[in-house]
N, C-alpha and C positions, 0 to 999 in steps of 0.2 A: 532610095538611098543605097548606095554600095557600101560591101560591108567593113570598106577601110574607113568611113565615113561612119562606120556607127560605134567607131572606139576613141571618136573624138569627142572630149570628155570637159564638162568644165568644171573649175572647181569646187571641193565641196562634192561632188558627186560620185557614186561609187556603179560602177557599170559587173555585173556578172557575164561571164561566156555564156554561150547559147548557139545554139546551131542554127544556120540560115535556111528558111526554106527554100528559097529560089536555087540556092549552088551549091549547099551543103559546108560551106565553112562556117567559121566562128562568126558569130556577130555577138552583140552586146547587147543589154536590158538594165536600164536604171533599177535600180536598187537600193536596200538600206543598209547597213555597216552588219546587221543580225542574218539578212537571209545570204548578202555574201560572205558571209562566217559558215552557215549553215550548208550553201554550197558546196564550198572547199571540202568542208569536214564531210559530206557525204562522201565526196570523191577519191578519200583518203583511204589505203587498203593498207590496217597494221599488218598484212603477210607479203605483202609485196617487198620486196626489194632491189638495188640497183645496184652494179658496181661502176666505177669513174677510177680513172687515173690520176691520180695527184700531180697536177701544172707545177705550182708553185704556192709555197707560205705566205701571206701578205704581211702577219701579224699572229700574236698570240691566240688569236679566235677568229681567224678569216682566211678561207684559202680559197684558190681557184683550180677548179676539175674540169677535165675531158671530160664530158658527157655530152656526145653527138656536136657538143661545142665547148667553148669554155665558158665556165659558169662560177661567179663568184659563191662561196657557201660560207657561213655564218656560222658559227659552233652553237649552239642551245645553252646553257646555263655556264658559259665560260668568261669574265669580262677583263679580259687583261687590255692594259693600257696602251690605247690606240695611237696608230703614225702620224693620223694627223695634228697637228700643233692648235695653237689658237686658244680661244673660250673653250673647249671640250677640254684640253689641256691644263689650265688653270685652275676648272673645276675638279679635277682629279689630283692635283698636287694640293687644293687647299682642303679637299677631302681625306685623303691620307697625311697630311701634314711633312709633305716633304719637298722638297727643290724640285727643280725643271729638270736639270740633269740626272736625278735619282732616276724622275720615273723615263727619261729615255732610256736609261740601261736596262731596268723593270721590263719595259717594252721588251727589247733586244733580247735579251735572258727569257722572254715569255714567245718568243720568236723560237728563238734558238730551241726551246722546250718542246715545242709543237711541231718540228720540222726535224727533231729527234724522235720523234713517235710519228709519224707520217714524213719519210722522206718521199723526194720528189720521186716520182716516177711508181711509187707503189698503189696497190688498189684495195 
């Protein structure tokens, strides 16, 4: 099996990286939702760090960086009201008890917020 062939996955299944013996890249290894938890977190180095260019704001808690590519990033304990519409929408206007058009602006104003404290182009 080649190893683009061993990240073919189905569902329900959770595949870890691993290194190939035969050509040295990644390959993959079934797994359980605990040792791929466990994985990561070994790989994780609280003294490491990165800088990335700020692309652009998508949203109150989601932007996209330069780093070697662009890379969407997700804020950690931030939830302001998302762009996309629909059931996700719904559920956040009847959870705050307010109209559709409240939380666009909410949205906007949590855009606006976050792209005043990271404009574009800063690191």
């Amino acid at each position: 099996m080649s190893c683009p062939d061993a990240f073919k996955s189905s569902a329900g299944a959770f595949f870890a990286p691993g290194e190939c013996d035969g050509c040295g890249s990644l390959k993959s290894e079934r797994t359980s939702f605990r040792n791929l938890l466990v994985y990561f977190c070994q790989k994780l180095d609280s003294h490491s760090t990165c800088t990335a260019m700020l692309s652009s704001v998508i949203d109150g808690d989601t932007v996209i960086v330069d780093l070697s590519a662009k890379e969407r990033v997700r804020l950690l304990g931030i939830d302001a009201p998302e762009r996309s519409q629909g059931d996700q929408a719904d559920r956040q206007c009847a959870l705050l008890g307010i109209e559709f058009e409240t939380l666009k602006i909410l949205g906007l104003l949590a855009k606006i917020h976050l792209w005043g404290l990271c404009p574009t182009g800063s690191t």
